[in-house]
C-alpha positions as CSV (number, residue, x, y, z in Angstrom):
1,X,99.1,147.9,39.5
2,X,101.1,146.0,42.2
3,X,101.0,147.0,45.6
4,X,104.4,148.7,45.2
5,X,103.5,151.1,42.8
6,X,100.3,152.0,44.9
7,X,102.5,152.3,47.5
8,X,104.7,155.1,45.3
9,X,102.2,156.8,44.0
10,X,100.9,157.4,47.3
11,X,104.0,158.8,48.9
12,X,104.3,161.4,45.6
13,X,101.0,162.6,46.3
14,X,101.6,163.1,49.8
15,X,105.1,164.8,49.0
16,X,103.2,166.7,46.3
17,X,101.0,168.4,49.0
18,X,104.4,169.0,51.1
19,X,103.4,166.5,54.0
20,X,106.8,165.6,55.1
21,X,107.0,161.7,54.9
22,X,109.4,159.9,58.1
23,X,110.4,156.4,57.5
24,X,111.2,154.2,60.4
């Protein structure tokens, strides 16, 4: 997997679990 889709995959899961994710 490249880093970008780790890096997707991580923010569904978090968003999954309703942890609200802020972008700067």
């Amino acid at each position: 997997m490249s880093r970008e889709e780790i890096l997707h995959n991580l923010l569904k899961m978090l968003k999954e679990q309703g942890i609200e994710v802020k972008k700067e």
